[in-house]
Backbone as CSV, one residue per row, in Angstrom:
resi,resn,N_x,N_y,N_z,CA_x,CA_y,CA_z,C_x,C_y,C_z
1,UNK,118.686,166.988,-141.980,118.412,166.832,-140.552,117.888,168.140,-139.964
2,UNK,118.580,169.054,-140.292,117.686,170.505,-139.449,116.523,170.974,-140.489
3,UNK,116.298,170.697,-141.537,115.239,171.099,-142.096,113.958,169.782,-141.507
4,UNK,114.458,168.842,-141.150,113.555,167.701,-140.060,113.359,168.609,-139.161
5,UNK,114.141,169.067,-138.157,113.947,169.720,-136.647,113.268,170.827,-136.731
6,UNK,113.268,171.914,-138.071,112.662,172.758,-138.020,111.254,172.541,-138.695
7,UNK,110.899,171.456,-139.605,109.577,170.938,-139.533,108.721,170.411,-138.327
8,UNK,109.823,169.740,-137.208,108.646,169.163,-136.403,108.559,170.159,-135.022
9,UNK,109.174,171.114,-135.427,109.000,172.273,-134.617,107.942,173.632,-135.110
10,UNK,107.914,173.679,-135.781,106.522,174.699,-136.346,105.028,173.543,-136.409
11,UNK,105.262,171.909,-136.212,104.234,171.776,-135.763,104.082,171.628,-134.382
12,UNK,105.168,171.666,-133.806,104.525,172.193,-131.886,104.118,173.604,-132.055
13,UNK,104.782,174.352,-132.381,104.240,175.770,-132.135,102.702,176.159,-133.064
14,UNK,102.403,175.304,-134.101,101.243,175.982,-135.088,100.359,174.793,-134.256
15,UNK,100.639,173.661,-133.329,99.802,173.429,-132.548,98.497,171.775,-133.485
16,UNK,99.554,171.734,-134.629,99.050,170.709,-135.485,99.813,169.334,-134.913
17,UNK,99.329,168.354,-134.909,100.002,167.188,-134.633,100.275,166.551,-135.664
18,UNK,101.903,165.925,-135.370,102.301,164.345,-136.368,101.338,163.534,-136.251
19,UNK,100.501,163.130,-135.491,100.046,162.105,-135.347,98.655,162.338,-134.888
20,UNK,97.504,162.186,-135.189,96.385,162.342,-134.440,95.976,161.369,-134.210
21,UNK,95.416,161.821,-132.651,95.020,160.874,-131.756,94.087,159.967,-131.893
22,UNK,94.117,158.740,-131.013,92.973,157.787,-131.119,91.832,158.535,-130.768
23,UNK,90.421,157.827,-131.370,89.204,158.921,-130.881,88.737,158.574,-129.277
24,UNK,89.391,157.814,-128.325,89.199,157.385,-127.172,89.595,158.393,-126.400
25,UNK,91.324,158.643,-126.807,91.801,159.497,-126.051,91.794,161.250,-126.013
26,UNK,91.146,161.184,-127.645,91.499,162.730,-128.078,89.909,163.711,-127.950
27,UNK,88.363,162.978,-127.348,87.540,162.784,-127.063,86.767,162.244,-126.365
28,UNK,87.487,161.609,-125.263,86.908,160.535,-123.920,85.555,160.804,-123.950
29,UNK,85.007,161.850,-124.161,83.523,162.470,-124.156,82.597,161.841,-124.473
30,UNK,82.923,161.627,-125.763,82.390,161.485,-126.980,82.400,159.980,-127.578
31,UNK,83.285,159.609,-127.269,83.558,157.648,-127.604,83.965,157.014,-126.912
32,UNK,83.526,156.232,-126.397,83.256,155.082,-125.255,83.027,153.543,-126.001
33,UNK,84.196,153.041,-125.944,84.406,151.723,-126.055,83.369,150.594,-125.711
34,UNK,82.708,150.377,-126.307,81.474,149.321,-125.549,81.436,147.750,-125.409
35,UNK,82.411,147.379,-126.515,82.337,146.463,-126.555,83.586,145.960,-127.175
36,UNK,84.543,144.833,-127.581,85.335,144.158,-128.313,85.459,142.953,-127.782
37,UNK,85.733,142.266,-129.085,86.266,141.200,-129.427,87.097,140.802,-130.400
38,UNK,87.448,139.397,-131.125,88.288,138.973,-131.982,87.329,139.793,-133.708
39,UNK,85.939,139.850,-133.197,85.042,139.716,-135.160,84.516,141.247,-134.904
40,UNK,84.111,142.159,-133.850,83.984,143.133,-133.531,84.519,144.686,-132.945
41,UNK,84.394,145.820,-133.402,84.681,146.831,-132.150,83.553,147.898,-131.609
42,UNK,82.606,147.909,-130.962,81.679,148.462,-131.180,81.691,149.848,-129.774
43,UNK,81.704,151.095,-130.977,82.025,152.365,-129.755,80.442,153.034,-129.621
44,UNK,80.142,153.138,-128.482,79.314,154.431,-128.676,79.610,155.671,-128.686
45,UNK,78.718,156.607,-129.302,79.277,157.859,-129.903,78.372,158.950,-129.662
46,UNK,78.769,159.990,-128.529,77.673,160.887,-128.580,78.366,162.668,-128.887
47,UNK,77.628,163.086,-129.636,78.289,164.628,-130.284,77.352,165.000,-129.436
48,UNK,77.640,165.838,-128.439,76.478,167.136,-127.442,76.252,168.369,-128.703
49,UNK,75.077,168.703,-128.599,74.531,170.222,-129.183,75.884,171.201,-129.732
50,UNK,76.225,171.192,-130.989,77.411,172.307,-131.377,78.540,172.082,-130.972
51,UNK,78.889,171.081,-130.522,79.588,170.291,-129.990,81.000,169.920,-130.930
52,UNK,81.996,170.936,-130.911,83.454,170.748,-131.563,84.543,169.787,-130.746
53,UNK,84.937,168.761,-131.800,85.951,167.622,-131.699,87.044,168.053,-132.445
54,UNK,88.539,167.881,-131.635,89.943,167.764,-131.973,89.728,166.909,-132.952
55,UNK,90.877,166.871,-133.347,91.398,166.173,-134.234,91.642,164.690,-133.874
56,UNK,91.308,163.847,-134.627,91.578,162.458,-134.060,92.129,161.164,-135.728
57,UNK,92.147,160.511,-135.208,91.775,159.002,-136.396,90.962,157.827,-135.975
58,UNK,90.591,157.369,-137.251,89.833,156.204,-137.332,90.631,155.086,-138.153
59,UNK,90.643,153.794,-137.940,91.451,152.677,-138.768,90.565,152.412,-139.690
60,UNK,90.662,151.752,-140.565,90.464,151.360,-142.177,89.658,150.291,-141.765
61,UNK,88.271,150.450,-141.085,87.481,149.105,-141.163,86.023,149.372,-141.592
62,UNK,85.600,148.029,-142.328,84.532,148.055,-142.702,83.731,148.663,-141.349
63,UNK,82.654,149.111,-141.367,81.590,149.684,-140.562,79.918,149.962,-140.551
64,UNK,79.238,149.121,-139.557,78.057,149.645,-139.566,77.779,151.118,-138.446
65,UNK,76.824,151.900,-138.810,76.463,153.369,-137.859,75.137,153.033,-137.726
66,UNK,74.508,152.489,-136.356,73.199,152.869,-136.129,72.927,153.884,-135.342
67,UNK,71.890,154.576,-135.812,71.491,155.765,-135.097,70.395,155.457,-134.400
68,UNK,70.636,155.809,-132.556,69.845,155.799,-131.315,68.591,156.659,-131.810
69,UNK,68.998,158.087,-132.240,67.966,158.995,-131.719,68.222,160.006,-133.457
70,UNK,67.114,160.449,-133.257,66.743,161.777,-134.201,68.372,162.697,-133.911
71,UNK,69.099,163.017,-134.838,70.274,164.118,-135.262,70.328,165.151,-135.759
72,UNK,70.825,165.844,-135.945,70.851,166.533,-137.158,72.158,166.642,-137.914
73,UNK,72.370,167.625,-138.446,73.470,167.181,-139.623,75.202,167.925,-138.443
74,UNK,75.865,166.506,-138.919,77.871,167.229,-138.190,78.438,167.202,-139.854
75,UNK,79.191,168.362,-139.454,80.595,168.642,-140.131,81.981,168.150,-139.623
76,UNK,82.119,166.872,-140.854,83.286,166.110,-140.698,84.504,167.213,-141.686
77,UNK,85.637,167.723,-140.737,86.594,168.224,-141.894,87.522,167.413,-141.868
78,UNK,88.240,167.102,-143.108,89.314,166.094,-142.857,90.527,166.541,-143.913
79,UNK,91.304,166.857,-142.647,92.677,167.566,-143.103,94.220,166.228,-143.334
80,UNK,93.830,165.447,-142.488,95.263,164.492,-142.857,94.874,163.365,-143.312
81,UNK,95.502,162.374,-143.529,95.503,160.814,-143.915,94.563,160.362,-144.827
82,UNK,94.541,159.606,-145.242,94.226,159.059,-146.792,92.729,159.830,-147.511
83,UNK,91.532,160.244,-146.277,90.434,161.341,-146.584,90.710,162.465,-147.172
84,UNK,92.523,162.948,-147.332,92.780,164.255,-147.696,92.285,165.111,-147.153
85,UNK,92.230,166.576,-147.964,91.953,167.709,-147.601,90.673,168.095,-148.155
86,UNK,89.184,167.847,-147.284,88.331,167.829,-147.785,86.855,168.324,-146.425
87,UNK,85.785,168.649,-146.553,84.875,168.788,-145.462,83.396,168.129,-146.411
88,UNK,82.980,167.665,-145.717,81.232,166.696,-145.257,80.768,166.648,-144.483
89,UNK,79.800,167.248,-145.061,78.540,166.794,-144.338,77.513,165.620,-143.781
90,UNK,77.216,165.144,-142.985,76.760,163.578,-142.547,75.415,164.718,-142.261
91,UNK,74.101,164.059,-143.423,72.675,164.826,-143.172,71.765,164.287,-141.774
92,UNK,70.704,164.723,-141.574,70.100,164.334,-140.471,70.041,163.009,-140.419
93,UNK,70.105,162.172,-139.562,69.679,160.722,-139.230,68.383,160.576,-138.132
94,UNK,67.541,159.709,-138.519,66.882,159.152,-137.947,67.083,157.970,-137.085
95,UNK,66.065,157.842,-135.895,66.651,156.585,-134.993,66.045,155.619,-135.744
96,UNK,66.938,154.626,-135.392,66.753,153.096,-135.444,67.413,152.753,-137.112
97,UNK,67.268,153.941,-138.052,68.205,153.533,-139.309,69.987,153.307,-139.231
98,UNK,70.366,152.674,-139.948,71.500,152.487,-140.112,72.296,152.559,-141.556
99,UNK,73.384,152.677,-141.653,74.155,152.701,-142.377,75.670,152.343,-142.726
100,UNK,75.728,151.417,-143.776,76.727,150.647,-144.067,77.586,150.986,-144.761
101,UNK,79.075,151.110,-144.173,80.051,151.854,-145.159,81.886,151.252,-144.873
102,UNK,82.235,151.219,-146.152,83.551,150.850,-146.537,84.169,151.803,-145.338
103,UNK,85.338,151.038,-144.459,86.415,152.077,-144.111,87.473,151.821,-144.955
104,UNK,88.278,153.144,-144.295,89.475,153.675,-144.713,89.828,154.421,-143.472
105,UNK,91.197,154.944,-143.926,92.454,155.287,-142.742,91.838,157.149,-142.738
106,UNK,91.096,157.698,-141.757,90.191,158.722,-142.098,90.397,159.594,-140.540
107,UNK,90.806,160.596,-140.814,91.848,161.519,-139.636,90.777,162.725,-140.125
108,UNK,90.230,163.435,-138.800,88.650,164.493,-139.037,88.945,164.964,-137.697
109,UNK,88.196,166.683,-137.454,87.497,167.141,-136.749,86.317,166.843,-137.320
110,UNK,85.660,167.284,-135.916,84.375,167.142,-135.541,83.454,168.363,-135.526
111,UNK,82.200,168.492,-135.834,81.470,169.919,-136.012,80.084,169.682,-135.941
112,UNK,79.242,169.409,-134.747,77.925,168.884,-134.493,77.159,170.667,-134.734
113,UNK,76.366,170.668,-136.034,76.231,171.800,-136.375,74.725,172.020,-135.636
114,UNK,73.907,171.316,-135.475,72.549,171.245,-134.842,72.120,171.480,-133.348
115,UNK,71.396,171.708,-132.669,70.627,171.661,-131.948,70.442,170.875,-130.843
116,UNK,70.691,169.557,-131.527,69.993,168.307,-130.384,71.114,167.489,-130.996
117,UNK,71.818,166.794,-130.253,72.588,166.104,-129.386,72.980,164.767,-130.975
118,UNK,73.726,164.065,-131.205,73.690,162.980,-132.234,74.542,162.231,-131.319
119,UNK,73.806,160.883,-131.564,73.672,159.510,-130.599,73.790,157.917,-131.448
120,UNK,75.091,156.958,-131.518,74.991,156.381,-132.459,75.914,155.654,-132.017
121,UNK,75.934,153.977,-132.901,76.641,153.147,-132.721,77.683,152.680,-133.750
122,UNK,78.570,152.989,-133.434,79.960,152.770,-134.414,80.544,150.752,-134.461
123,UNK,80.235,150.093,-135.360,80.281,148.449,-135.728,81.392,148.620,-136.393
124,UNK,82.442,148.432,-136.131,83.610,148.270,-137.132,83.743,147.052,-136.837
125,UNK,83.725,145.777,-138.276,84.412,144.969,-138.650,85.468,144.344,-138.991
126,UNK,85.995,143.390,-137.714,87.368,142.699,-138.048,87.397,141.417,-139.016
127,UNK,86.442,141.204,-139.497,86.489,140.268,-140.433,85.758,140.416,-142.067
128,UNK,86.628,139.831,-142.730,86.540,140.216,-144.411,85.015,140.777,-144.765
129,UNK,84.743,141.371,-145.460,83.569,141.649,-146.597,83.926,141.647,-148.148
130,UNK,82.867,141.615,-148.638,82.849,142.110,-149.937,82.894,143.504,-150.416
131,UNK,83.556,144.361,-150.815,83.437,146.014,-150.585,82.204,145.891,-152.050
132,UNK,82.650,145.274,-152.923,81.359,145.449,-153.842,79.930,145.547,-153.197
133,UNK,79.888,144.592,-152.419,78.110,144.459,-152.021,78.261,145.720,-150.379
134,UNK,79.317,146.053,-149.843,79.095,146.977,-148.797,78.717,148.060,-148.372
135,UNK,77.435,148.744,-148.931,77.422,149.307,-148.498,76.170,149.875,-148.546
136,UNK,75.031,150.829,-148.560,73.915,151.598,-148.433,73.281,151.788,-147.066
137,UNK,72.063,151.870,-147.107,71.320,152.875,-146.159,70.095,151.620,-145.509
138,UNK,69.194,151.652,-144.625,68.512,150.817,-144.251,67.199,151.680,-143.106
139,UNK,66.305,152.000,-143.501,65.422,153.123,-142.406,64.498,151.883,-141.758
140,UNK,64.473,152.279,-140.495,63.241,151.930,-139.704,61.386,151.867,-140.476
141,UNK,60.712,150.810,-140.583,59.444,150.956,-141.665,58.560,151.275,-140.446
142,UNK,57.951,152.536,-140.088,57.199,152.631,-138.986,56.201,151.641,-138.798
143,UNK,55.261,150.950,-140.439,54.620,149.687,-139.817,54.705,148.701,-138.862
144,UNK,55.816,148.539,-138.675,56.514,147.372,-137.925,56.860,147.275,-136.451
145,UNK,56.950,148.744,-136.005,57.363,148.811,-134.768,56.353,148.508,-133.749
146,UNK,54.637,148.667,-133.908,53.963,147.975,-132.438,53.756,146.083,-133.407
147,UNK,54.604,145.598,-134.199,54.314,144.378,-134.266,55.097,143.369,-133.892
148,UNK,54.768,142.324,-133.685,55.899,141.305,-133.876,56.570,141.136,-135.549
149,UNK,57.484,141.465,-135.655,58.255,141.061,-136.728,60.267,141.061,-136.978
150,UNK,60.113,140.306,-137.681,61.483,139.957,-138.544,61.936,139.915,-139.734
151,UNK,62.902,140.800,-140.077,62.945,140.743,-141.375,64.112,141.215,-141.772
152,UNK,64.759,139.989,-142.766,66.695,140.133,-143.034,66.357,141.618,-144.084
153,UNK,67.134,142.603,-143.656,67.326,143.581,-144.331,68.707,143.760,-145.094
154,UNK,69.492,142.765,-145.052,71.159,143.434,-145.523,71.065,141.750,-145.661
155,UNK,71.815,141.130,-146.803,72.330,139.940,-146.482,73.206,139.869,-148.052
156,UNK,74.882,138.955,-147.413,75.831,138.841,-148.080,76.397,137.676,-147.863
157,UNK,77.109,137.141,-148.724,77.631,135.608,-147.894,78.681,135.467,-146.354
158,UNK,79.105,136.709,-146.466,79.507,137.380,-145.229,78.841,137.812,-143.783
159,UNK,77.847,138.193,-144.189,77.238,139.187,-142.878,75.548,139.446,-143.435
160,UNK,74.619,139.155,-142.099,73.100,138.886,-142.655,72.756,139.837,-141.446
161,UNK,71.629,141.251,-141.616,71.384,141.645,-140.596,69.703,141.852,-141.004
162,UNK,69.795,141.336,-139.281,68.278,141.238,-139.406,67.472,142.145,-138.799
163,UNK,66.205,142.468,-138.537,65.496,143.857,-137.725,64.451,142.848,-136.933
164,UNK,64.300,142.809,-135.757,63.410,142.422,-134.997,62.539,143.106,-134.026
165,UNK,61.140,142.747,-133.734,60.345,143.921,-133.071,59.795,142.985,-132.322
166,UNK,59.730,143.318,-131.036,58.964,142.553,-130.587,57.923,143.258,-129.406
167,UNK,56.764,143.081,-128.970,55.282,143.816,-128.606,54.623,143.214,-126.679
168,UNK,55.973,142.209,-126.418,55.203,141.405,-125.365,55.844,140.119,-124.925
169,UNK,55.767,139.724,-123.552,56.374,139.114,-122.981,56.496,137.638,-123.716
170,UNK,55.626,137.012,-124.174,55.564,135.653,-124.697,56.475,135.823,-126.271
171,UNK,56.106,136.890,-126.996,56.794,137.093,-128.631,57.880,137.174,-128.486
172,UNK,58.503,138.557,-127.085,60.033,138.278,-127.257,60.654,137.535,-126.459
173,UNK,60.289,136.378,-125.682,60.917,135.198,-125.373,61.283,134.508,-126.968
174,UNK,60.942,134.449,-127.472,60.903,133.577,-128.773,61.680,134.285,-129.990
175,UNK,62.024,135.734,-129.724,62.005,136.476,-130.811,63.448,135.951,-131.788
176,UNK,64.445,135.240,-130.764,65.869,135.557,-131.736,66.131,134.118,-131.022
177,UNK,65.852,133.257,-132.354,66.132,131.790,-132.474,67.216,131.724,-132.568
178,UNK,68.431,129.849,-131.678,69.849,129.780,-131.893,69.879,130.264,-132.969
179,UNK,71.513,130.486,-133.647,72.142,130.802,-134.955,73.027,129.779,-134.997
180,UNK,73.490,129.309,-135.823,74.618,128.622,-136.184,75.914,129.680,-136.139
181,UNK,75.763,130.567,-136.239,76.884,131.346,-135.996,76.915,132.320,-135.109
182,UNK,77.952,133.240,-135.137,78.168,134.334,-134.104,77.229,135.246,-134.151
183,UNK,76.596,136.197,-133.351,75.639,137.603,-133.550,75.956,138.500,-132.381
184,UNK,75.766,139.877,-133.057,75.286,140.654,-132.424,74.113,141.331,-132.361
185,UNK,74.048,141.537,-131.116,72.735,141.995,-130.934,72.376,143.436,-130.464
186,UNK,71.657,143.981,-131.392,71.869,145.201,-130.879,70.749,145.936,-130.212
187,UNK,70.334,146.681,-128.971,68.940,147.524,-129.049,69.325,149.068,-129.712
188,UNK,67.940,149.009,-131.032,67.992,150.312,-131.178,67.627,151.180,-130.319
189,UNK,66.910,150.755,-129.156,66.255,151.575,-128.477,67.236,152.094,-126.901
190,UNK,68.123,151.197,-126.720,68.979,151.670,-125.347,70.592,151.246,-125.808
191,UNK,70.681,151.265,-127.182,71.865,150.855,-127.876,72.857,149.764,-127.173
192,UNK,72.280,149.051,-126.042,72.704,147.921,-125.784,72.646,146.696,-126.424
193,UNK,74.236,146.167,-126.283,74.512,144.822,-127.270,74.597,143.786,-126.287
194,UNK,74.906,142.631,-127.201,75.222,141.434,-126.407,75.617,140.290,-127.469
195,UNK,76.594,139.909,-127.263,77.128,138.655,-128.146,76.894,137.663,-127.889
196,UNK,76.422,136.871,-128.642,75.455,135.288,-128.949,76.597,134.896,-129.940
197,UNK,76.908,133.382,-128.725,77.944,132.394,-129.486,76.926,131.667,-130.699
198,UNK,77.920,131.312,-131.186,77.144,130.186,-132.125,76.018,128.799,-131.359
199,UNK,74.771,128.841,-131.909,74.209,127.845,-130.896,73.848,128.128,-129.279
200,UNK,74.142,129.159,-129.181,73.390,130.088,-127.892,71.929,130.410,-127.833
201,UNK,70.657,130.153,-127.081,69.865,131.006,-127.168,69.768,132.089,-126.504
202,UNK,69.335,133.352,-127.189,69.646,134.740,-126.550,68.382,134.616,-125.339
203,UNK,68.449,135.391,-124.424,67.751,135.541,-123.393,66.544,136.441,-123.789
204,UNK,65.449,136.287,-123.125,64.093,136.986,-123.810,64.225,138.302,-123.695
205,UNK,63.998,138.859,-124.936,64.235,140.327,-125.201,62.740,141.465,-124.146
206,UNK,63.518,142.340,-124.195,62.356,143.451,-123.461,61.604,143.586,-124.780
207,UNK,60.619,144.535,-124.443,59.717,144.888,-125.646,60.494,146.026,-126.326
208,UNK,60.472,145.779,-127.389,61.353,146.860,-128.502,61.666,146.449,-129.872
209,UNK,62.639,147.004,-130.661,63.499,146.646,-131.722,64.722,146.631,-131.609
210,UNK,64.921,145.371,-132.181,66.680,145.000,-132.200,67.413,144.732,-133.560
211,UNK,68.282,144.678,-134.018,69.219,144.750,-135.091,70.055,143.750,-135.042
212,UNK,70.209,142.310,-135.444,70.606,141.494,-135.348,72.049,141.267,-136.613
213,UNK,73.657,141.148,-135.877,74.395,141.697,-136.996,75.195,139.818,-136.847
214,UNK,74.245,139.075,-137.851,75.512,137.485,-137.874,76.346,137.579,-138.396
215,UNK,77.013,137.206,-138.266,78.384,136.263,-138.962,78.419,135.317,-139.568
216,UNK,78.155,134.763,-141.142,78.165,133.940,-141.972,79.549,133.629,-141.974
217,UNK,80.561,134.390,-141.726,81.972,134.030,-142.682,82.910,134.666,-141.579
218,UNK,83.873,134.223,-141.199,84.739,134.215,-139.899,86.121,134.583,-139.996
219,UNK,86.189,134.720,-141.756,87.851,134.935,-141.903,88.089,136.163,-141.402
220,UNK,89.285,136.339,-140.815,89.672,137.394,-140.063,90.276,138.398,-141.058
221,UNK,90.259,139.762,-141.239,90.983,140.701,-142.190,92.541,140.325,-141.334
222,UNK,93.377,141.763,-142.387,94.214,141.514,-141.557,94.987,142.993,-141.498
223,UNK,93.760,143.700,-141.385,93.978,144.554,-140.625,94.166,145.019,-139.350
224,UNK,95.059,145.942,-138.389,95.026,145.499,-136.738,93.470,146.000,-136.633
C-alpha cells in the first residue's frame, strides 16, 4: 500500500499522468468532433505550424485519415499503452489522399515538425473489418480532377470507397446515385461530411471531389 502511494505520487510531482487524456479534452485545439453515430466517429484534426501536443489516447479502431491540404511530416512519440516506447514519423501528405489503417489502443505526443499547418480527417470505424485486407495508401490521380468521374478505389466485403469528381451543375446533380446501404460522404475539398441513409438520394454536390465511404456490412465491433 505505501509503495502504491508513493508511486502515484512521483507521478503528480514528475507531472506524468495515470491516465492520458481523451484527444478532445487534452487538445480542444486540435480535435473537433464532427460527426458520430452508431457505424462512425469522424474528428477533424488540425496540427498549427510546430505545433506541440500533450499527451493524450486514441481507442483501438479501425481508421480511415484523409488529408485536406498539403503537410508536412509530425512526430508521433509514444510513451504508454499498447504503441510502447517508441517515436514516428507520419511523412508529408498530400491533399485529397488517404490512408487506411488497423487501430489499436495508441497513447502519443504530438510534434508538427514543418512549416505549414497539417489538416485531416480522422474515420474511425465502429463496425467489423477484415484486418487482413485493411489497410494501404490511395493518392489523388491529378487526371481526374477537372473531369467528371468515379471510381471504387478500396473495396472489401465490408466497406467500398469510392472517389468522385464532379465539373458542373448538371454532372453533380447526378454524381452519387441511391445506395442500398449506409455512406459517407466526404468533401476533400472543405472536409465536409454528410450521412446518406440507405436508399437516400444525396443532394447535388458543389463542384469538386468527394470520397464516398459505404457500408456493405453493418455488424457492429464490440469495441466501445
Amino acid at each position: 500500500m505505501i509503495r502504491l502511494i508513493i508511486a502515484l505520487t512521483l507521478l503528480t510531482v514528475t507531472g506524468t499522468p495515470a491516465v492520458a487524456q481523451d484527444p478532445y479534452a487534452a487538445a480542444p485545439q486540435a480535435y473537433k468532433k464532427q460527426f458520430e453515430n452508431e457505424f462512425v466517429r469522424v474528428t477533424r484534426v488540425h496540427y498549427a505550424p510546430h505545433e506541440q501536443l500533450t499527451e493524450h489516447a486514441h481507442p483501438a479502431r479501425p481508421s480511415i485519415y484523409i488529408y485536406l491540404k498539403d503537410g508536412g511530416p509530425v512526430l508521433f512519440k509514444h510513451e504508454h499503452g499498447d504503441s510502447g516506447a517508441m517515436a514516428a514519423v507520419r511523412p508529408a501528405t498530400k491533399a485529397g489522399a488517404y490512408r487506411i489503417a488497423l487501430g489499436r489502443n495508441e497513447t502519443h505526443v504530438v510534434d508538427n515538425q514543418s512549416d505549414v499547418p497539417s489538416d485531416f480527417l480522422q474515420i474511425e470505424l465502429k463496425t467489423d473489418i477484415d484486418s487482413k485486407t485493411w489497410n494501404g495508401r490511395r493518392f489523388r490521380d491529378p487526371a481526374d480532377i477537372a473531369l467528371l468521374s468515379s471510381k471504387i478505389e478500396f473495396d472489401t466485403p465490408q466497406i467500398r470507397i469510392v472517389r468522385v469528381t464532379c465539373n458542373g451543375p448538371s454532372t453533380c446533380a447526378g454524381a452519387v446515385p441511391p445506395s442500398t446501404n449506409a455512406v459517407l460522404q466526404v468533401s476533400t475539398g472543405t472536409g465536409e461530411t454528410s450521412w446518406l441513409t440507405p436508399g437516400t438520394p444525396s443532394m447535388p454536390l458543389a463542384v469538386g471531389e468527394y470520397l464516398l465511404v459505404e457500408f456493405k456490412q453493418t455488424t457492429h465491433d464490440s469495441r466501445p
